[in-house]
Backbone bond lengths (Angstrom), bond angles and torsions (degrees), N, CA, C in turn:
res aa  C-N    CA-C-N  psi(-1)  N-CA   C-N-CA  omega(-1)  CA-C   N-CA-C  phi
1 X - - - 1.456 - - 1.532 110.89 -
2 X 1.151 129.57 134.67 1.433 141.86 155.90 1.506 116.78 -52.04
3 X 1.372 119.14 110.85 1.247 140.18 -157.46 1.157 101.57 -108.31
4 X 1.899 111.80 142.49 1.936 118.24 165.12 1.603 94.99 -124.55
5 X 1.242 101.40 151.80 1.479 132.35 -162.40 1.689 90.65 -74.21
6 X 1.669 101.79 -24.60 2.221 89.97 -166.19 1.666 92.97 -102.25
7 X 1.485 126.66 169.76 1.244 139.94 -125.25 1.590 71.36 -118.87
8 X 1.411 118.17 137.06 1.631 144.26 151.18 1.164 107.65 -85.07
9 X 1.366 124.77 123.53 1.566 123.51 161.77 1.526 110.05 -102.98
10 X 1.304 121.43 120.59 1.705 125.40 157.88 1.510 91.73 -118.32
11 X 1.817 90.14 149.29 1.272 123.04 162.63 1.474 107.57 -106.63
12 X 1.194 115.23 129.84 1.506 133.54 -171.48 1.424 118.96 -94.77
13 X 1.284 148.12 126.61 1.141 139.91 125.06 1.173 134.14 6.85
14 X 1.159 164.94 159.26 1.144 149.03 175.90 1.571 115.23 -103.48
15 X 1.560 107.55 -34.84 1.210 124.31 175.67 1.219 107.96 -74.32
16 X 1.619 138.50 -44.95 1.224 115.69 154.68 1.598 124.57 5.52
17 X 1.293 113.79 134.84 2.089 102.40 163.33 1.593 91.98 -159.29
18 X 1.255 111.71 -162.75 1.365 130.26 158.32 1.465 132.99 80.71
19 X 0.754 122.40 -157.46 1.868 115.02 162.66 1.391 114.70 -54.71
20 X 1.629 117.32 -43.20 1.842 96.97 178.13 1.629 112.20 -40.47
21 X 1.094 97.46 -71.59 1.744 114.88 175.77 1.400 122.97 -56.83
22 X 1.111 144.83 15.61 1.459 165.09 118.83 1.549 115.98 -61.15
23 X 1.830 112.53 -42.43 1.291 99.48 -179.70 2.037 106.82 -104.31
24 X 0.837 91.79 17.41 1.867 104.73 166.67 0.982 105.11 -77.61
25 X 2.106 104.83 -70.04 1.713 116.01 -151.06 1.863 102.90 -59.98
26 X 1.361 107.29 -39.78 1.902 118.90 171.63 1.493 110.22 -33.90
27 X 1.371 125.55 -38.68 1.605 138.23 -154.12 2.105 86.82 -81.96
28 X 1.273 111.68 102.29 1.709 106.40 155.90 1.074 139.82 -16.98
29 X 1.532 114.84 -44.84 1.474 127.66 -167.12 1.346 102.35 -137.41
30 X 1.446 117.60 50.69 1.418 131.15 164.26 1.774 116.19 -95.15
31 X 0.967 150.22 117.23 1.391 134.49 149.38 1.482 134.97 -78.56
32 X 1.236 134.34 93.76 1.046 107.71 -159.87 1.688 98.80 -107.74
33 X 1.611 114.20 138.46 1.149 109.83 157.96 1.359 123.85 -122.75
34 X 1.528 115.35 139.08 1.312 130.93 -160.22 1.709 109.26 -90.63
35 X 1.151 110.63 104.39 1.451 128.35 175.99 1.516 130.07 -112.78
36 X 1.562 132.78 147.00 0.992 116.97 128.57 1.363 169.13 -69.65
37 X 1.482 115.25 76.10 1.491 122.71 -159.40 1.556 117.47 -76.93
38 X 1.319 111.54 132.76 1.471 114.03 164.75 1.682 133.06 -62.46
39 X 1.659 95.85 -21.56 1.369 91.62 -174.89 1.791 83.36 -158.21
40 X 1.754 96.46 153.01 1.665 103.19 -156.99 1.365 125.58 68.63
41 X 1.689 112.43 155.54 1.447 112.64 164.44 1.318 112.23 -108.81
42 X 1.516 127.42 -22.82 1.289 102.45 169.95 1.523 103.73 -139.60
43 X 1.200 123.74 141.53 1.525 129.96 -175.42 1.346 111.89 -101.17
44 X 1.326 136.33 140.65 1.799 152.43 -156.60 1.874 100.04 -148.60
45 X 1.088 103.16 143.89 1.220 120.05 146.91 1.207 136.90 -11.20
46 X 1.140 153.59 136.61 1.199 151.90 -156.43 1.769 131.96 39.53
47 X 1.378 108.16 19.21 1.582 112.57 177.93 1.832 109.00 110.25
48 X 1.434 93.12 -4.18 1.743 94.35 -174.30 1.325 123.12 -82.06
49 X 1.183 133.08 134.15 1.698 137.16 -142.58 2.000 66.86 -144.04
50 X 1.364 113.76 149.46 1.293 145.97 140.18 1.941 130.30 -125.06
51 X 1.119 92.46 112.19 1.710 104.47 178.48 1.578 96.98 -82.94
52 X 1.434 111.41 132.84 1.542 115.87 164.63 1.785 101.54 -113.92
53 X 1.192 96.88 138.33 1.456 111.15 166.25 1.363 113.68 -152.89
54 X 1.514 94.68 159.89 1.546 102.75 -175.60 1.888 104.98 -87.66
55 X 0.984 98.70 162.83 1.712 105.40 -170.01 1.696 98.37 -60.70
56 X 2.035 119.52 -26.93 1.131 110.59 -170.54 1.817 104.85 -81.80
57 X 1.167 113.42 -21.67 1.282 98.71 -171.53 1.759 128.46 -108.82
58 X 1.623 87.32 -0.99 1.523 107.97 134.98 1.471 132.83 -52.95
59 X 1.075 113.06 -54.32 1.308 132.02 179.86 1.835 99.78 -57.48
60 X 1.145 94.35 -50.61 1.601 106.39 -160.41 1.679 107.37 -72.36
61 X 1.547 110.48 -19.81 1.470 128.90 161.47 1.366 141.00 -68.82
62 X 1.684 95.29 -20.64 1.253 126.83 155.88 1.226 113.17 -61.38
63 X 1.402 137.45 -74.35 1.047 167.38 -147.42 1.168 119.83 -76.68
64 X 1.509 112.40 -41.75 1.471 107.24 162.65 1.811 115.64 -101.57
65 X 1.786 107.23 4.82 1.556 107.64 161.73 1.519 83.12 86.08
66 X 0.986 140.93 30.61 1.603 137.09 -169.08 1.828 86.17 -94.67
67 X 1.494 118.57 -69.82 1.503 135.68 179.44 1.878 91.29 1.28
68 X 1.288 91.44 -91.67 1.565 114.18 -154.12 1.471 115.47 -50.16
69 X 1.093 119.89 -28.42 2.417 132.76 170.89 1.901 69.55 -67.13
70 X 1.455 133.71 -85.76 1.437 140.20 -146.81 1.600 110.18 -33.82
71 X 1.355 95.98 -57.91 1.869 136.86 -169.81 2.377 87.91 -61.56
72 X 0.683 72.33 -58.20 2.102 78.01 -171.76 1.350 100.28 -65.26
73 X 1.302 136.31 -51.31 1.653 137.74 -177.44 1.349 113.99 -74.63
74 X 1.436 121.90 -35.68 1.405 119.82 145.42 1.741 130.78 -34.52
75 X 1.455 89.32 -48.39 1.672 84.70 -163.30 1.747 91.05 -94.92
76 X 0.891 109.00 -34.03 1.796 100.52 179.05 2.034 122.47 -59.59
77 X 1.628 77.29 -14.27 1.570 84.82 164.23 0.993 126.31 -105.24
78 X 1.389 126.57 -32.06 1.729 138.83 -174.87 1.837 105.59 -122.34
79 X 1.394 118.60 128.11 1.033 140.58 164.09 1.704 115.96 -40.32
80 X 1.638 123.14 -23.57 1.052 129.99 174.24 1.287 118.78 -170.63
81 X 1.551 103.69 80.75 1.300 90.56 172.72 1.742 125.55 -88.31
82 X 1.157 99.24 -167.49 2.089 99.50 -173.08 1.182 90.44 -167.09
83 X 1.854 96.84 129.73 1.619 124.07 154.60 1.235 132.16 -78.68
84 X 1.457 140.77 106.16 1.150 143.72 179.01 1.693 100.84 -78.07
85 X 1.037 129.77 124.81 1.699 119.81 148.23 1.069 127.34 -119.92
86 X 1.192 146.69 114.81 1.462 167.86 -119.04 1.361 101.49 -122.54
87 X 1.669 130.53 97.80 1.297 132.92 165.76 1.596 99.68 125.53
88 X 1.484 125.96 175.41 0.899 109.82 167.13 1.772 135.23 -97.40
89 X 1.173 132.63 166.96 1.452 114.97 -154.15 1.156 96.12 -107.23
90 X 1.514 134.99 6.78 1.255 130.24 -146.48 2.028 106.12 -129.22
91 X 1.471 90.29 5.55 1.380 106.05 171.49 1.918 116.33 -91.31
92 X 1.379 114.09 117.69 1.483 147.02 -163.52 1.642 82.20 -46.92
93 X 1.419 136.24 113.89 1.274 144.43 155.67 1.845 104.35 -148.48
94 X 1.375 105.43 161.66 1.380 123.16 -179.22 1.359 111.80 25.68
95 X 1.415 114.04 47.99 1.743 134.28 172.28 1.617 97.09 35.72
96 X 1.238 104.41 54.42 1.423 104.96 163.66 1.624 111.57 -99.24
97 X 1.737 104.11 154.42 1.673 108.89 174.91 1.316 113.99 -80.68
98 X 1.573 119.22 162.47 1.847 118.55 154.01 1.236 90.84 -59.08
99 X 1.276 139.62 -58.50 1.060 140.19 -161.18 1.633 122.13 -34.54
100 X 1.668 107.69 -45.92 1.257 135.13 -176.17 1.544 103.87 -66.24
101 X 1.408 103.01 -48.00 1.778 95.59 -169.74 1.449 96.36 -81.16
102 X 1.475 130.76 -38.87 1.622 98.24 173.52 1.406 142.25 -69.98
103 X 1.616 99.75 -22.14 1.368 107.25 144.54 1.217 133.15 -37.89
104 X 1.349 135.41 -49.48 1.440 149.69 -119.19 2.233 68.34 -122.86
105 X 1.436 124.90 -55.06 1.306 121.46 -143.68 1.744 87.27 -94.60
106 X 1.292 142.29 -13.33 1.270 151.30 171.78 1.465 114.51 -84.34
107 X 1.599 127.62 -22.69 1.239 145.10 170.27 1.830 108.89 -82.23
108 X 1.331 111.37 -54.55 1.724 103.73 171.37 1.630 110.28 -72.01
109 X 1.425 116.67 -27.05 1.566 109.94 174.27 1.644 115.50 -52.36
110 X 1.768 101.61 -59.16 1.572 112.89 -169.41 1.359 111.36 -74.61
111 X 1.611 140.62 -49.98 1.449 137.39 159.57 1.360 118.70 -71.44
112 X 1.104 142.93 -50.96 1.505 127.44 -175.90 1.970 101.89 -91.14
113 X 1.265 132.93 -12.28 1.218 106.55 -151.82 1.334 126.25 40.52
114 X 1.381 118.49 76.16 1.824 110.51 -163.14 1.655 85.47 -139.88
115 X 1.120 137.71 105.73 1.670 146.65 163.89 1.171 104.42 -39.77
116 X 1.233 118.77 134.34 1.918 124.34 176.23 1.845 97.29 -118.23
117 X 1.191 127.76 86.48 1.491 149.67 -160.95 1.983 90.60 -89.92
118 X 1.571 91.56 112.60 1.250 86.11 172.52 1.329 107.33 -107.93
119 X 2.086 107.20 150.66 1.343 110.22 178.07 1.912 106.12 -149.57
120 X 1.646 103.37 146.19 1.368 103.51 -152.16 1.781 95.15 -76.40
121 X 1.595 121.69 -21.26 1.520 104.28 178.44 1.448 103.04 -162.00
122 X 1.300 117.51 -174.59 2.039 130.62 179.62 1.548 92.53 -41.35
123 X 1.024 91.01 -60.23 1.677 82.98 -159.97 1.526 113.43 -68.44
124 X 1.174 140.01 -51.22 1.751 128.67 178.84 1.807 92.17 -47.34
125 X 1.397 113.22 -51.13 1.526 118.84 -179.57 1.481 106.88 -26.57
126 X 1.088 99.59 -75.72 1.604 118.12 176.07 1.697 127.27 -31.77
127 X 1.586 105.87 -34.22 1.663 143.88 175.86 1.735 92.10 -49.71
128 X 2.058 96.35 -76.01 1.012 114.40 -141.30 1.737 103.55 -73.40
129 X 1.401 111.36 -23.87 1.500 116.82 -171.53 1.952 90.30 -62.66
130 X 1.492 102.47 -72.01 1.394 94.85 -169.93 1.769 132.30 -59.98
131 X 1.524 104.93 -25.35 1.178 80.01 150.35 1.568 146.92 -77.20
132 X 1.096 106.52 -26.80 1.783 119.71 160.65 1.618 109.90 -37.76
133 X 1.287 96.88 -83.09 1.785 105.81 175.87 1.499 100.89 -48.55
134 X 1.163 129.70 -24.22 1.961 101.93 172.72 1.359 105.69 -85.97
135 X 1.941 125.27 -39.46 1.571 98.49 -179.66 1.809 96.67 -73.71
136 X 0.973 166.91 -51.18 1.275 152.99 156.70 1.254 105.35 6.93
137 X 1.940 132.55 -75.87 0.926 95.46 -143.64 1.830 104.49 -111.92
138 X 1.492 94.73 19.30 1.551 106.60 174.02 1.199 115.62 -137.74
139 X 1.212 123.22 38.46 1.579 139.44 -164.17 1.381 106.23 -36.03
140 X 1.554 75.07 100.79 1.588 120.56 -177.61 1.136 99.57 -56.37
141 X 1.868 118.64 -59.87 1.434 103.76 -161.82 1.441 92.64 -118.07
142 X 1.272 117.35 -82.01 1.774 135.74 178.52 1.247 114.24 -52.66
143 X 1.349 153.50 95.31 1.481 120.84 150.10 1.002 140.90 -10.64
144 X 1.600 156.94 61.82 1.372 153.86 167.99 1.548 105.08 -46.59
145 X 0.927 142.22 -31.36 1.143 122.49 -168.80 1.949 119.59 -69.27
146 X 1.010 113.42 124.30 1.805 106.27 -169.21 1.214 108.95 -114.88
147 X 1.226 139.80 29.76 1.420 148.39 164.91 1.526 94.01 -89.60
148 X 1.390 112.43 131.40 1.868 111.85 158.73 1.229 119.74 -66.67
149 X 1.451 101.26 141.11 1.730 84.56 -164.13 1.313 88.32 -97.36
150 X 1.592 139.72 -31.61 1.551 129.80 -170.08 1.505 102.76 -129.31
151 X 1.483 123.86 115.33 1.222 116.11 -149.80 1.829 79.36 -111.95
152 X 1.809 88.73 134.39 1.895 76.70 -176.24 2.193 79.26 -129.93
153 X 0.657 155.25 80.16 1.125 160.86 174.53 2.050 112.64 172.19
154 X 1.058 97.84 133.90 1.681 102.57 175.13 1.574 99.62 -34.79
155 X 1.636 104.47 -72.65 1.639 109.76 -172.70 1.532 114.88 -28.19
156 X 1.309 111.51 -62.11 1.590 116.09 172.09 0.983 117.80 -37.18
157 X 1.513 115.51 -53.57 1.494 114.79 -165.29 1.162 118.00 -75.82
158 X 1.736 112.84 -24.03 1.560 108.62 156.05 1.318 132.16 -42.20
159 X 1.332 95.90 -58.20 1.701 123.78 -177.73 1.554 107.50 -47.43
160 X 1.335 101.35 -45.70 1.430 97.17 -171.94 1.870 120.17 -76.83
161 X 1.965 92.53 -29.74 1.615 90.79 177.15 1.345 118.17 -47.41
162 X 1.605 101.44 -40.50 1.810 106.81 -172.26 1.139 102.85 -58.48
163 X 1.322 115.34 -68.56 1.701 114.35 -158.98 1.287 107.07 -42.48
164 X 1.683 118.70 -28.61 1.709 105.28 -173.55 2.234 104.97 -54.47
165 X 1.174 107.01 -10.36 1.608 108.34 -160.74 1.442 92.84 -79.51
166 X 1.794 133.80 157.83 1.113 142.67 151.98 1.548 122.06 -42.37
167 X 1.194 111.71 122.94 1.682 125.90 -176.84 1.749 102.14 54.36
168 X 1.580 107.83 43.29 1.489 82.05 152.62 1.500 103.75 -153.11
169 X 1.572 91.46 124.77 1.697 101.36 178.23 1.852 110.23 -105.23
170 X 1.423 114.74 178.86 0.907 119.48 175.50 1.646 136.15 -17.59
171 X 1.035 120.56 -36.70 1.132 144.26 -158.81 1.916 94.20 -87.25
172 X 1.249 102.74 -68.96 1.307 107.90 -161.37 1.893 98.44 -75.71
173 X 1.226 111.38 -37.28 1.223 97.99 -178.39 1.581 107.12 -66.98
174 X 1.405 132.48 -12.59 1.434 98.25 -179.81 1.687 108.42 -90.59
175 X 1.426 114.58 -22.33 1.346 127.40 152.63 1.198 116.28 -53.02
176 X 1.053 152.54 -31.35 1.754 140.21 148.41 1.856 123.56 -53.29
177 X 1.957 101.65 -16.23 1.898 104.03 -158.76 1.131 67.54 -112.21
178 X 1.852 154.25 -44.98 1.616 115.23 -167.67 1.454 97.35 -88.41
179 X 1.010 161.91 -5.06 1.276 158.62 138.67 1.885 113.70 -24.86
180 X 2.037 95.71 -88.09 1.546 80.45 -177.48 1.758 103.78 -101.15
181 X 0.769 111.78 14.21 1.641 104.31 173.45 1.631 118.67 104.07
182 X 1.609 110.15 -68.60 1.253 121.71 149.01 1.482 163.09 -122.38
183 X 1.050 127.72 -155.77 1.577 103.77 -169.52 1.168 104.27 -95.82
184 X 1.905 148.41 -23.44 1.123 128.99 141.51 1.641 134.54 -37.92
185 X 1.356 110.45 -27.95 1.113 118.34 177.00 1.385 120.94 -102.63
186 X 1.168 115.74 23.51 1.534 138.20 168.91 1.333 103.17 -104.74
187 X 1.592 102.62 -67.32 1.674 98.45 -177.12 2.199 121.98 -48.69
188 X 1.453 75.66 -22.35 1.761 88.63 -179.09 1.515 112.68 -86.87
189 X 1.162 127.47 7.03 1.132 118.41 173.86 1.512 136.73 -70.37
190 X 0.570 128.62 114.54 1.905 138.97 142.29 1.448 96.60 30.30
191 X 1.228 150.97 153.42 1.128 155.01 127.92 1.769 117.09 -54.08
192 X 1.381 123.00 -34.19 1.283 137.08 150.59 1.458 116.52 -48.48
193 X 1.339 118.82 -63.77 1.268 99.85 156.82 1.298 156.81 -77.97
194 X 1.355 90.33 0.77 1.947 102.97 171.15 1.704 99.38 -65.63
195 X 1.955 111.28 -42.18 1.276 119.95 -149.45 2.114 87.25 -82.59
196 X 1.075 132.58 -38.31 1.929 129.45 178.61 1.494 97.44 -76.83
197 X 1.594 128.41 -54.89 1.891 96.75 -158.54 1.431 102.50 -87.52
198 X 1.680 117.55 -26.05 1.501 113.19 -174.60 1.605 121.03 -99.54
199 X 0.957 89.77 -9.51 1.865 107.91 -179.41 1.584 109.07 55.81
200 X 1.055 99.40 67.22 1.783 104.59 -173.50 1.045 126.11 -101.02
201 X 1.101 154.81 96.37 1.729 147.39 -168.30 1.649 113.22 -48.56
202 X 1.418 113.78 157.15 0.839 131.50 -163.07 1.914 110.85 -51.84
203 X 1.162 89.64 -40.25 2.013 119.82 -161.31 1.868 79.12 -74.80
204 X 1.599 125.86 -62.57 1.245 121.27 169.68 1.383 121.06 -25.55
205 X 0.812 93.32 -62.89 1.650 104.55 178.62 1.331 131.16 -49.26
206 X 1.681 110.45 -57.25 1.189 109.67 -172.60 1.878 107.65 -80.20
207 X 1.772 117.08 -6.64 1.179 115.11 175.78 1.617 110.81 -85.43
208 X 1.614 125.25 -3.68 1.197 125.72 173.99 1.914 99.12 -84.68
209 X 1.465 124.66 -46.75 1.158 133.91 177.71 1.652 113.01 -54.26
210 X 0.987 117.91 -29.27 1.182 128.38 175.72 1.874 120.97 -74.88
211 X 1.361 71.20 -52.76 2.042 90.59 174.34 1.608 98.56 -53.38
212 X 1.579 118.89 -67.00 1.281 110.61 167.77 1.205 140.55 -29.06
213 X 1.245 110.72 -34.15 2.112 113.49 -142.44 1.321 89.09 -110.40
214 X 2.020 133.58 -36.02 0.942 126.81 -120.69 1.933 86.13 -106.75
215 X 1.155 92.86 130.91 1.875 102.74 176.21 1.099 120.02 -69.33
216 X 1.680 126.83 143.34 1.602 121.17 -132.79 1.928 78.81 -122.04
217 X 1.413 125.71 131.86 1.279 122.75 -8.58 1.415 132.98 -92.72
218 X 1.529 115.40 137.15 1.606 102.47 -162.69 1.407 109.46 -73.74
């Protein structure tokens, strides 16, 4: 694997095991911390959530329509998430079509923008996690990060209050200010409407309600 001299932090899954996590903990300037997460297997820097799956239970996510509730609660929580699938997807199981998986991989492209990163096993897996989480959290090439970091205009500083809230990055926060106008009247919204202009999951929701209600220090 191609190594950086500065320290990667992932937060792990708990269920995670095996060779991925054997060929992480090996990497010098890896951190790994072992968590229980509700959504994703490993969490990076700048809003990035990665789902690993195997090509079979991808397939099998398809199939029972599970993918897409997964694919929406992902991105309503993390600013960028990414699908790893492990094997190939294009092998004849549970009488599924090509048709189905490009469907299924043409549906997270056009509504979530969410990358489906294919890899033949743990270990390239292992490649692709750490390099991600290093341009993540030292953006190597692109900036991923979409929070403003120095807000010198009102607009900004709007933009940026929201994003401080659970599952909402750039995108949705400016879709919440042409919606209701302002940021009192954002925070006052409906739970219905967090779930039509921001598309937020339920778990989203009640962790923004919480952030609100809950008396400082918790």
């Amino acid at each position: 694997m191609a190594q950086t001299e500065q320290p990667v932090h992932l937060r792990v899954d708990r269920r995670e095991k095996g060779r991925i996590i054997e060929q992480l903990q090996v990497l010098p300037f890896v951190h790994l911390e072992i968590a229980d997460l509700d959504c994703g297997d490993y969490l990076a820097a700048g809003g990035l959530a990665i789902e690993r799956k195997s090509a079979t239970d991808f397939i099998l996510s398809i199939v029972d329509n599970s993918l897409y509730e997964r694919a929406a609660r992902l991105k309503s929580r993390y600013a960028h998430p990414v699908y790893i699938v492990e094997g190939d997807l294009f092998t004849r199981r549970f009488h599924q079509k090509a048709f189905d998986v490009h469907a299924a991989l043409a549906y997270l492209t056009v509504h979530y923008s969410i990358p489906v990163l294919s890899s033949p096993d743990s270990e390239q897996s292992a490649m692709l996690i750490y390099l991600i989480a290093a341009e993540a959290e030292y953006r190597l090439g692109l900036p991923i990060e979409m929070r403003i970091e120095h807000p010198a205009t009102t607009t900004d500083a709007q933009l940026y209050f929201l994003q401080g809230l659970p599952g909402i990055d750039g995108e949705r926060a400016e879709q919440l200010l042409q919606k209701l106008r302002t940021i009192p009247a954002v925070l006052e919204a409906s739970d219905a409407e967090w779930r039509t202009v921001a598309r937020l999951d339920d778990q989203s929701i009640a962790d923004i309600r919480a952030l609100l209600s809950n008396r400082w220090p918790v």
